[in-house]
N, C-alpha and C positions, 0 to 999 in steps of 0.2 A: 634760532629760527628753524623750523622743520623744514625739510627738504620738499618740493614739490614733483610731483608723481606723475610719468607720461607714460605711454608705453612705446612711442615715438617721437623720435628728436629731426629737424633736416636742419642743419648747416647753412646759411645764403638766403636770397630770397629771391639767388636768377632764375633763367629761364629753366633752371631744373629743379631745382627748390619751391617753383610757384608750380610748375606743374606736378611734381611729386605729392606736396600740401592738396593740390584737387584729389589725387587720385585716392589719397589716404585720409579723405575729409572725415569721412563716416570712423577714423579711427581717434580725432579729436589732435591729431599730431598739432607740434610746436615746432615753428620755422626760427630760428633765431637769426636775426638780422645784424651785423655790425652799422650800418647806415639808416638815415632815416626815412630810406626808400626801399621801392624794388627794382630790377631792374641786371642786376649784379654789374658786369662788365659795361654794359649799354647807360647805365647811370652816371660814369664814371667817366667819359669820352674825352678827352683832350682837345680834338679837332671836330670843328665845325662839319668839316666837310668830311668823316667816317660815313661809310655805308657798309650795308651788308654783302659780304665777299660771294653769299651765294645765293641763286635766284629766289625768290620771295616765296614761290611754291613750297620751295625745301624748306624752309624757315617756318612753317607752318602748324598748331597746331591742329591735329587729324580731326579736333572736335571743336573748332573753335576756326571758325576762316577768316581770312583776313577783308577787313571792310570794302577794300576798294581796288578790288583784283587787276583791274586797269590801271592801274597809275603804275609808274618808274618797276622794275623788275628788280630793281638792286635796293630798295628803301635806305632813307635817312639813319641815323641814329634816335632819332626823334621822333621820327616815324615807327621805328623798335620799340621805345620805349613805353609809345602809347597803344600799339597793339598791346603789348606785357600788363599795361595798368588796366586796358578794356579785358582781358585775359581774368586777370585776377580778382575783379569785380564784378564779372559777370557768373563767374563762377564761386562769389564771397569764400577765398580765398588770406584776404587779407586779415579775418578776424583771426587767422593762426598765426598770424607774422607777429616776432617780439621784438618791434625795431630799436636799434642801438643797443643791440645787447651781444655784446663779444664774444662768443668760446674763448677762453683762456684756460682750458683744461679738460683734459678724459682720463677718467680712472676707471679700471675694471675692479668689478668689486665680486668677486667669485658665488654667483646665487644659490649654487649649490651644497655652500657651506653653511652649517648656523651662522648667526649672524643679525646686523641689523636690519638688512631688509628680506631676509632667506623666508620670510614667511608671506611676503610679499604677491612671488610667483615662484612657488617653489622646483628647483629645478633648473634652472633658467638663470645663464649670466645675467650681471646688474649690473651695469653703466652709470658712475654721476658726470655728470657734465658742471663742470664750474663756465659761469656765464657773468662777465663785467656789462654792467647796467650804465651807461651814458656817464661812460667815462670815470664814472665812480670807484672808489675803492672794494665797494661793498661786492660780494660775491655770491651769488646766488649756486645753492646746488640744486640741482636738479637731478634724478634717478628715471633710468631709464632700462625696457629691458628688450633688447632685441631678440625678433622670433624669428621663427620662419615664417612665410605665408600663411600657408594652412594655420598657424597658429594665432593670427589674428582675428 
């Protein structure tokens, strides 16, 4: 199976992983997800009764407010989690999420050298990322090549 081609990878699909994905949409990034949600930590909550440690203001995205600025200062878990899903939908974010899919590996693969992928982006380290697919054995590579800014 050939490898498939990003030229950005994020890790997660928390709250910096769904905002990362907005801001790098125009670059077509791939969010890999281990769950079959978003959310990361906030998905996850043991207790009913978690809130957020810090006032609702600071919890906020700068582009994105929160619906109902009156209510409790300290929000639910639940209340997180559906800002995060209004987040990420309103900003269709989600069509770069590849949920239940694992990292179980990073390999630098030097781009600078001939090679398999040297012709790729020449110049330029190359990343595969092995990525476990819902629990499966099968393993997906994935190539990746990280830039600077400017160079996106």
């Amino acid at each position: 199976m050939a490898p498939v081609i990003s030229k950005i990878a994020i890790i997660g699909a928390g709250v910096s992983g769904i905002a990362a994905a907005k801001q790098l949409a125009h670059h077509n990034p791939v969010v890999f997800e281990a769950s079959d949600t978003i959310g990361g930590v906030w998905s996850h909550c043991s207790y009913s009764s978690t809130k957020l440690q810090s006032p609702r203001c600071d919890y906020e995205f700068s582009d994105f407010p929160w619906p109902d600025r009156d209510s409790a200062s300290f929000p639910s878990h639940l209340e997180i989690l559906d800002y995060l899903h209004s987040y990420a939908e309103h900003f269709d974010v989600l069509k770069c999420v590849r949920f239940n899919s694992k990292v179980v590996g990073l390999r630098l693969i030097d781009g600078r050298l001939p090679g398999e992928y040297s012709s790729l982006l020449p110049g330029q380290p190359v990343w595969e990322v092995a990525v476990q697919t819902n629990g499966s054995e099968t393993i997906q590579v994935i190539v990746l090549f990280f830039l600077s800014p400017h160079q996106l």
